[in-house]
KERO-808724 format. One record per residue (C-alpha): x, z, y; residue number from 1. Coordinates in Angstrom, 1 decimal. Layout:
N
[node [X Z Y] NUM]
...
***
This chain:
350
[node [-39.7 25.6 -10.1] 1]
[node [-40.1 25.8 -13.8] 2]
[node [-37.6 23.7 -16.2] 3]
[node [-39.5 22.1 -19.2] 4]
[node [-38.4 22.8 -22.2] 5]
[node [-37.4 19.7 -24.4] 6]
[node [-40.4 20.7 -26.9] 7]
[node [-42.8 20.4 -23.7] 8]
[node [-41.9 17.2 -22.9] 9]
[node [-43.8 15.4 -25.4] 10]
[node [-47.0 16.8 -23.4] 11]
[node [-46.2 14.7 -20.2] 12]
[node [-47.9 11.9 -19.7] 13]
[node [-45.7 8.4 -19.6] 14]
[node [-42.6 10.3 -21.6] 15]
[node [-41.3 9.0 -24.5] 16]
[node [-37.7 9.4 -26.7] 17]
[node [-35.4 7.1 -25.0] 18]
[node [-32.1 8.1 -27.2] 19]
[node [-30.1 11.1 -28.9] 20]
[node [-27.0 12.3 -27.4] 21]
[node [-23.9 12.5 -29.3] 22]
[node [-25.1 16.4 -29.7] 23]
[node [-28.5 15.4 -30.9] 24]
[node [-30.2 16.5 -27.7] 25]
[node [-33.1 14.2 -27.3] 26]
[node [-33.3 12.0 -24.2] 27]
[node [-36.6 10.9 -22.7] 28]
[node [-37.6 8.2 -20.6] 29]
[node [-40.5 8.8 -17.9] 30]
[node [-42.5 6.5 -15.9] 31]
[node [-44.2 6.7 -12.6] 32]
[node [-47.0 3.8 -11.5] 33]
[node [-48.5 3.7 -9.1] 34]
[node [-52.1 1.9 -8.1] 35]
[node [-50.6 -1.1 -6.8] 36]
[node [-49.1 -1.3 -10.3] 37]
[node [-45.4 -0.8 -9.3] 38]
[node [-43.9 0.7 -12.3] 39]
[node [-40.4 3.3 -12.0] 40]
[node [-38.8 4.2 -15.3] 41]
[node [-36.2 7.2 -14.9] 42]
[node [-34.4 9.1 -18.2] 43]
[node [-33.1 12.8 -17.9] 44]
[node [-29.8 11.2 -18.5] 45]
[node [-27.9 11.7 -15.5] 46]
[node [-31.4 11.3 -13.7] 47]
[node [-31.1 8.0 -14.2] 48]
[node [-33.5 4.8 -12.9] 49]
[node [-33.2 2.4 -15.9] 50]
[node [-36.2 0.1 -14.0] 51]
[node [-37.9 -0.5 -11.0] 52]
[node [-41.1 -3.0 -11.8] 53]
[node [-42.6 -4.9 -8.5] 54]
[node [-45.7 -7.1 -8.7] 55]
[node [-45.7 -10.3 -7.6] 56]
[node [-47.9 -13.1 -8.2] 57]
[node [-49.6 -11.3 -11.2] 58]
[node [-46.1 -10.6 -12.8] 59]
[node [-44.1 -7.6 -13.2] 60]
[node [-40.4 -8.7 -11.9] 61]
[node [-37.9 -5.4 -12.3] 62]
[node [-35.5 -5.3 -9.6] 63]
[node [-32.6 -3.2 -11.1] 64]
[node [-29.8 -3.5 -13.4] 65]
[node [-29.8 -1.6 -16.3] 66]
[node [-29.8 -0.9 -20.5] 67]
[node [-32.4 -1.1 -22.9] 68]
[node [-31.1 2.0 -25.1] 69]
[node [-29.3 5.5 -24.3] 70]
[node [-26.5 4.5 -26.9] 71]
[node [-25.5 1.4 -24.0] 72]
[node [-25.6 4.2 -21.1] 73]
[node [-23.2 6.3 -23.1] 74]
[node [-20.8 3.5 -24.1] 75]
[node [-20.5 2.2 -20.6] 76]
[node [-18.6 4.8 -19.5] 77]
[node [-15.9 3.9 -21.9] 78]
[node [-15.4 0.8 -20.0] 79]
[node [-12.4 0.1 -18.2] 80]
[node [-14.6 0.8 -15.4] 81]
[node [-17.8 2.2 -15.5] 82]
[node [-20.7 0.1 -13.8] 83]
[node [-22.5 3.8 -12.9] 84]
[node [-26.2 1.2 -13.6] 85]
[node [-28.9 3.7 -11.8] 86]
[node [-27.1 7.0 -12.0] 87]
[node [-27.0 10.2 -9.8] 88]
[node [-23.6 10.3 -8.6] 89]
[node [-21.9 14.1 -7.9] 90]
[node [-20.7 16.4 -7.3] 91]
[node [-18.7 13.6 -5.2] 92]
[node [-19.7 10.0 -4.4] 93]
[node [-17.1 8.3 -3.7] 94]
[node [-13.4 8.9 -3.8] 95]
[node [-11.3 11.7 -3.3] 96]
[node [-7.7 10.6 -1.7] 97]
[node [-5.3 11.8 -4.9] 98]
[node [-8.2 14.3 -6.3] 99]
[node [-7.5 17.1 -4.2] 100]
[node [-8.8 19.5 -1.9] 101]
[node [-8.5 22.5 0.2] 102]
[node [-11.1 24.9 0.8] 103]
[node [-10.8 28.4 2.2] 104]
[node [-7.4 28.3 1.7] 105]
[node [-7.2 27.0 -1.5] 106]
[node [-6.2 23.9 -3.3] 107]
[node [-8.1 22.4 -6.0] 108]
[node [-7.2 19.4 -8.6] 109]
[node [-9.2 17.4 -9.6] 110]
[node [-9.2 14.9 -11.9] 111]
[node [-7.4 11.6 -11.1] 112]
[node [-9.8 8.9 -13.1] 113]
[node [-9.6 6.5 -10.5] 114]
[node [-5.6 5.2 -9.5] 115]
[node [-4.9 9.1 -9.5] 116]
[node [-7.9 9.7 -7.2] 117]
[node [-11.3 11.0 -8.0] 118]
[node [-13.9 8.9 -8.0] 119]
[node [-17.9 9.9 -8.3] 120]
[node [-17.2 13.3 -9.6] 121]
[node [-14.4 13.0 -11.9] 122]
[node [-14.8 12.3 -15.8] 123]
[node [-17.9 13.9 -16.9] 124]
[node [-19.7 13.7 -13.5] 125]
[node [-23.6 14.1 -12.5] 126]
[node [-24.5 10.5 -14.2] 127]
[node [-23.4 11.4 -17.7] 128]
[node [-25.1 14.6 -17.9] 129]
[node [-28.3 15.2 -19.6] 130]
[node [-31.0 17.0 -17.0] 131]
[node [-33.5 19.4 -17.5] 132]
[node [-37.2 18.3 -16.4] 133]
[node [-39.3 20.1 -13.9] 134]
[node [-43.1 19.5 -12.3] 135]
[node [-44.1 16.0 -13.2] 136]
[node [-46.8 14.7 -11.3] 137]
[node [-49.2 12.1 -11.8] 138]
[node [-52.6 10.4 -9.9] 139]
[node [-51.3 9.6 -6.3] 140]
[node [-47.7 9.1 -5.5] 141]
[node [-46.6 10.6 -8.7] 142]
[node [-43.7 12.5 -8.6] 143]
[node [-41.2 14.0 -11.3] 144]
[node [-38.3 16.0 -10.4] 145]
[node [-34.9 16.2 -12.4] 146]
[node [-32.6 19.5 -12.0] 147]
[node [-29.1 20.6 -13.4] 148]
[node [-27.0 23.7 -13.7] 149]
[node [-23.4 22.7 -13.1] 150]
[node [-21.0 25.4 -14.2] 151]
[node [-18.4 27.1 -12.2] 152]
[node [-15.2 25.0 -12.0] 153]
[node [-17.3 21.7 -13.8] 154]
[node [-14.7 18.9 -13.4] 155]
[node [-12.4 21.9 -11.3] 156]
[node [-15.1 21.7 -8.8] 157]
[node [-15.6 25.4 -7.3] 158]
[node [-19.0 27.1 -7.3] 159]
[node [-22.0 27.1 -10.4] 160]
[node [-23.9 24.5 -8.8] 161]
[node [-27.6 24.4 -9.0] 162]
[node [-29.3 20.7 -8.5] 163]
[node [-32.9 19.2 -8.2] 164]
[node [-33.6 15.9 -7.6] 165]
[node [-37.0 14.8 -6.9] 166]
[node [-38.3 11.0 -7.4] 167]
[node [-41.5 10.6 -5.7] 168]
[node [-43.8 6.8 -5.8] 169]
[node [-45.6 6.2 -3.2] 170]
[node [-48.6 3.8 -2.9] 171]
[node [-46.7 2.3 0.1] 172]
[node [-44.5 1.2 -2.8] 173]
[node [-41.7 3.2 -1.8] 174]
[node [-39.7 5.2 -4.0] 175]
[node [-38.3 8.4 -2.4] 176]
[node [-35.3 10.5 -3.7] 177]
[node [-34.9 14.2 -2.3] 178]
[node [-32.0 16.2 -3.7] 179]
[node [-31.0 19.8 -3.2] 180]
[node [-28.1 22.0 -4.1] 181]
[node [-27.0 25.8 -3.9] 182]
[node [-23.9 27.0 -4.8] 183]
[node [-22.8 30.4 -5.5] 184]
[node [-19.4 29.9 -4.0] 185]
[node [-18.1 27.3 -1.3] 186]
[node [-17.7 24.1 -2.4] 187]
[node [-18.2 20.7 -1.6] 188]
[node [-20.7 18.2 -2.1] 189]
[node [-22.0 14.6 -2.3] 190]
[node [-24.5 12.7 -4.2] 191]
[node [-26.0 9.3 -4.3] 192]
[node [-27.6 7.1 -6.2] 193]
[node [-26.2 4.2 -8.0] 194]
[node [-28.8 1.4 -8.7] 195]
[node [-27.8 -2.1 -8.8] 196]
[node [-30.5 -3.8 -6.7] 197]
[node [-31.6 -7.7 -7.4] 198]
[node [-35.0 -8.7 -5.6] 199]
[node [-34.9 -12.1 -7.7] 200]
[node [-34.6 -10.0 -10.8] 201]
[node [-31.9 -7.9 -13.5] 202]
[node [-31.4 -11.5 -14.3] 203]
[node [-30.5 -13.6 -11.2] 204]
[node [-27.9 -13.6 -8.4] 205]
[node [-27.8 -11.6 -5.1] 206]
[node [-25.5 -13.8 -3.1] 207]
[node [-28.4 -15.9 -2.4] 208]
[node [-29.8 -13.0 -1.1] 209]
[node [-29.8 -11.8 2.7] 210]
[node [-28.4 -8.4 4.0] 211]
[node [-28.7 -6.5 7.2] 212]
[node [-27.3 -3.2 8.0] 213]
[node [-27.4 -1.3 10.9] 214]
[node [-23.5 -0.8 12.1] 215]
[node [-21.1 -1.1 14.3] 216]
[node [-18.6 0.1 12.1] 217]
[node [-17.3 1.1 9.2] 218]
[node [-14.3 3.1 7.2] 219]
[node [-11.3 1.3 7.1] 220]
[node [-9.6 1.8 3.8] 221]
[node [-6.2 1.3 1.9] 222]
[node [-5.5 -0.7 -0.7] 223]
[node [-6.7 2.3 -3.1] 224]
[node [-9.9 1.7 -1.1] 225]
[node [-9.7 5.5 0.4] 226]
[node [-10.1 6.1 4.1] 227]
[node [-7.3 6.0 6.4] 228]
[node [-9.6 8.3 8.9] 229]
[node [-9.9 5.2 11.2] 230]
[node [-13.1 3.0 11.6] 231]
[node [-13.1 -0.7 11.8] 232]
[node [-14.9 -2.1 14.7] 233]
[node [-17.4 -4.6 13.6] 234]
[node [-18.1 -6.9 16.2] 235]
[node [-17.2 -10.2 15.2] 236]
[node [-16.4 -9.4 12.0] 237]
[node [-17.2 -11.0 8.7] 238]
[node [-19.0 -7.7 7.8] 239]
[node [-21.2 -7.1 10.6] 240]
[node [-24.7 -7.7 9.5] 241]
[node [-26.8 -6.2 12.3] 242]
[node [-27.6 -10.1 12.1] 243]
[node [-28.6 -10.7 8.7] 244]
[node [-26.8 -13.0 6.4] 245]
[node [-25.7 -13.7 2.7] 246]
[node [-24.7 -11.3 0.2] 247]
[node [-20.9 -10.8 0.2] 248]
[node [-19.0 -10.9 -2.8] 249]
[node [-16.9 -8.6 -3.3] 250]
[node [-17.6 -5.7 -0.8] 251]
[node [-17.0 -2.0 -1.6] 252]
[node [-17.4 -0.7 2.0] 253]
[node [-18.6 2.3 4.0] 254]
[node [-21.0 1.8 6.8] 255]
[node [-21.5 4.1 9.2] 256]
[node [-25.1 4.7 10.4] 257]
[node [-27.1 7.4 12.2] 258]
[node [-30.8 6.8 12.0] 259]
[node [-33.3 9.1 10.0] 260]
[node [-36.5 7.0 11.3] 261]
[node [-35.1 3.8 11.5] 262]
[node [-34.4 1.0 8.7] 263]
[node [-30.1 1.4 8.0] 264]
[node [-29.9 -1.4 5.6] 265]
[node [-33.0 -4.0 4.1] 266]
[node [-31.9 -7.1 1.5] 267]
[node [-34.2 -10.0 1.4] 268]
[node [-34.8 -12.5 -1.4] 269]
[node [-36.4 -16.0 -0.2] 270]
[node [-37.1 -17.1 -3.6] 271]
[node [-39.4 -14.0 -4.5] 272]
[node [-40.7 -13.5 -0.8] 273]
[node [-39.5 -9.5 -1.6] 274]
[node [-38.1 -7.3 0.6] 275]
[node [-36.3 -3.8 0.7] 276]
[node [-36.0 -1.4 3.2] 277]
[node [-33.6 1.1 3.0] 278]
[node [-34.2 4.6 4.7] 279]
[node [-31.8 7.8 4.9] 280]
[node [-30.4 11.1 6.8] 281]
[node [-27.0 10.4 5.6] 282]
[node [-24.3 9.3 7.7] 283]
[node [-23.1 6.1 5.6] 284]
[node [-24.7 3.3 3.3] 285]
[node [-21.9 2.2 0.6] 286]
[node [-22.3 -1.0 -0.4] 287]
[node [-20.9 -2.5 -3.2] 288]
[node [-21.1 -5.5 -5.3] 289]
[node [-19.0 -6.3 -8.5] 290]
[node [-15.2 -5.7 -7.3] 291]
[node [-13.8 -4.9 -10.5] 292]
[node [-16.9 -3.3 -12.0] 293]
[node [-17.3 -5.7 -15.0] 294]
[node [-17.1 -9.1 -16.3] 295]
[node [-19.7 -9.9 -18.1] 296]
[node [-21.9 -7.0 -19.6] 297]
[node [-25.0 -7.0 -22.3] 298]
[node [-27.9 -6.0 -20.1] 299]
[node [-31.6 -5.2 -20.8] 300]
[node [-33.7 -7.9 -22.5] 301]
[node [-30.7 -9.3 -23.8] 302]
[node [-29.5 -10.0 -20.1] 303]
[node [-25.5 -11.3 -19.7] 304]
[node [-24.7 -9.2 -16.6] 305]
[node [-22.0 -10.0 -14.7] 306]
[node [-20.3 -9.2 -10.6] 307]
[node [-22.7 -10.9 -8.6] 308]
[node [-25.9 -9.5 -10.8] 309]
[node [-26.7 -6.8 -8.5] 310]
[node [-25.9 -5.1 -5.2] 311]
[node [-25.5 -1.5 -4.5] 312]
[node [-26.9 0.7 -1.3] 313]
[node [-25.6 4.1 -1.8] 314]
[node [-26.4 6.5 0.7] 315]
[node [-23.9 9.2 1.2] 316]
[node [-21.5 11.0 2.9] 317]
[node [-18.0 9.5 4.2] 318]
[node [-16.1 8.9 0.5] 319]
[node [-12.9 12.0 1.2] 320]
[node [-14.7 13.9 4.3] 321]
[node [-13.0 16.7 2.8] 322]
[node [-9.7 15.4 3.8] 323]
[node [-10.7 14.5 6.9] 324]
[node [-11.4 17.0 10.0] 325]
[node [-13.2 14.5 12.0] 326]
[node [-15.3 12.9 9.2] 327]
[node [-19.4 14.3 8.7] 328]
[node [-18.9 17.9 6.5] 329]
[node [-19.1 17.7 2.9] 330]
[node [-19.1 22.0 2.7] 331]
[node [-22.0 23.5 1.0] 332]
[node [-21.6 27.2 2.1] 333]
[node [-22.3 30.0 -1.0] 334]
[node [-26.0 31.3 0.1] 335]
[node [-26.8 27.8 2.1] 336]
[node [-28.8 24.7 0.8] 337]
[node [-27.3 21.1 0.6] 338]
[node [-30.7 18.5 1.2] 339]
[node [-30.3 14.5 1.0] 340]
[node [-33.4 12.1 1.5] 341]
[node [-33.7 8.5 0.9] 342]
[node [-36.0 6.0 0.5] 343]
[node [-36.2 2.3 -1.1] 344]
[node [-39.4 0.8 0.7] 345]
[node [-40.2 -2.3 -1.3] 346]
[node [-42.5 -5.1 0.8] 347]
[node [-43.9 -8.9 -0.5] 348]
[node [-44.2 -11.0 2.1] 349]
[node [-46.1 -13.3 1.0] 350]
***
C-alpha cells in the first residue's frame, strides 16, 4: 500500500485541514458518503471518527460523540480521565492487571496510567497518534484506509509494529473497520474502537435507549475493574440482555460472544425509529457508558456532554488475556499477521 504524503493530501477528494499538532504537523479531516446520503467524517488523528451522519426524515442526525476542533481532541487527554471520543485504541484495549507482562520469557513494564495498571495502550497510545493516509476511495462504498508505524518498545511494548486500518461505507449503510498488524518481534496486541454511540443524537440520552447482546456471560472483574480469570454467569442477571432492555448506567463490562455471522450486540432508539447492528470476529463486545469518564464536557456544536450522552460497543479481545492462560490469545507472532473486523450496520425502521 502506498502512504500519502501530507503534501498529497490536499488532492483527495472530501479532505480538508482539521487542526495542527503541537509539532505543526497538519491534521486532516476526510469524509466518506455514501448515495443514501449517510455521511462518516474520520481525521488521521489517531484514526479517529469525529461523526457519523444518518438520514432520517430529510435530516442529517449524527450519531456519535465527539469535538468540533483538533485542539479539543488533544486537550482531552489531559483530563482526569480521558473520554477516548472515536479513537483507535492499541496496542492494548483495555487493561493490563498492574502493566505487566511476560512474553518468551521475559517481563515487560508498562506504564501504570490507570490505578497502576495499563489501560488502552499506556500514555501515548494508538488514539493520540497522528496516522499516515493510504488509498482513499470514492463512488461506491468509499473506502479510506489509515496506517501507523509504531516503534520498537512504543509505550515498552516489544516489536516495531506496523498498523492499517481500513474504514469502508457501504450503501447498506454500514460502516466497516478492518485492521491489520505485523510485528517484527513477538508482542502482543489489541485494538478497538472507541465511539460513543447515541441513535437519538450527540446531544440526547442513551438510557432511553434499548440494548441487546448476545451472552451468556461475561468477565468478572475487581474492584480495579481487571479480570479475575472467572466469568459471571448471566442468567438472571441484571446484565443479561439476550432480551433487550434499557441502557444501563454505569456499565464497563466484557461480554463474551462467539459469532462472526451473527448480530453480537444492536441498540435501538424508539424516538428516532434507528437501529444499530453490531457485527465482529472478536471474542468480546465492551460496553461502557460514563463510569467516571467525565462530568460534563464541551462537545461539538456547542453540545454539554455528560455520562449518559453516549454508549460504547468495543469489540476486542478479553482486557489482560496476557495474564491469563485460559483467556483468547493476544500474541502476534514476529513474521504472522494480526486481522480484526467489525461492522456498525445502521437501519430506520420506519
Amino acid at each position: 500500500m502506498e502512504i500519502k504524503h501530507i503534501s498529497h493530501l490536499k488532492e483527495i477528494h472530501n479532505c480538508k485541514l482539521f487542526g495542527l499538532m503541537p509539532n505543526k504537523e497538519e491534521i486532516y479531516s476526510f469524509d466518506l458518503v455514501n448515495k443514501n446520503g449517510m455521511k462518516v467524517q474520520i481525521i488521521n488523528y489517531g484514526a479517529t471518527v469525529t461523526s457519523i451522519q444518518i438520514p432520517l426524515d430529510g435530516k442529517l442526525v449524527d450519531v456519535v460523540l465527539g469535538f468540533d476542533n483538533l485542539e479539543a481532541y488533544l486537550e482531552s487527554y489531559n483530563l482526569p480521565s480521558a473520554p477516548y471520543f472515536g479513537t483507535t485504541v492499541g496496542r492494548y484495549a483495555g487493561r493490563i492487571h498492574n502493566a505487566t507482562f511476560s512474553l518468551d520469557d521475559k517481563k515487560f513494564q508498562l506504564d501504570g496510567n490507570n490505578n497502576g495498571n495499563t489501560l488502552h495502550g499506556g500514555v501515548m497510545g494508538f488514539g493520540r497518534k497522528a496516522w499516515s493516509v493510504v488509498n482513499p476511495t470514492s463512488g461506491e462504498n468509499p473506502s479510506i484506509t489509515f496506517a501507523l508505524l509504531s516503534d520498537h518498545l512504543d509505550e515498552n511494548f516489544p516489536g516495531e509494529m506496523t498498523v492499517y486500518l481500513t474504514y469502508t461505507l457501504t450503501e447498506e449503510n454500514e460502516l466497516k473497520l478492518e485492521y491489520k498488524a505485523t510485528s517484527t518481534e513477538d508482542t502482543i496486541i489489541n485494538l478497538t474502537h472507541h465511539s460513543y454511540f447515541n441513535l437519538d443524537g450527540h446531544d440526547g440520552n442513551v438510557l432511553e435507549q434499548q440494548m441487546f447482546i448476545k451472552s451468556a456471560k461475561m468477565l468478572e472483574t475487581n474492584s480495579d475493574n481487571i479480570p479475575t480469570g472467572n466469568f459471571t454467569d448471566l442468567t438472571n442477571h441484571d446484565f443479561d440482555f439476550r432480551t433487550s432492555k434499557n441502557c444501563p448506567f454505569p456499565i464497563d463490562n466484557s461480554f463474551v460472544v462467539n459469532s462472526k455471522t451473527e448480530i453480537v450486540a444492536q441498540l435501538l432508539s424508539l424516538k428516532n425509529n434507528l437501529r444499530m447492528n453490531v457485527y465482529t470476529d472478536q471474542p468480546s463486545v465492551h460496553i461502557y457508558v460514563g463510569g467516571n469518564c467525565f462530568g460534563k464536557l464541551k462537545g461539538k456544536e456547542n453540545v454539554d456532554y455528560n455520562a449518559q450522552s453516549g454508549i460504547c460497543f468495543e469489540t476486542q479481545n478479553f482486557p489482560d488475556a496476557p495474564n491469563h492462560a485460559h483467556f483468547p490469545n493476544a500474541v502476534l507472532k514476529k513474521g504472522e499477521e494480526y486481522t480484526q473486523k467489525t461492522l456498525y450496520k445502521f437501519e430506520s425502521l420506519n
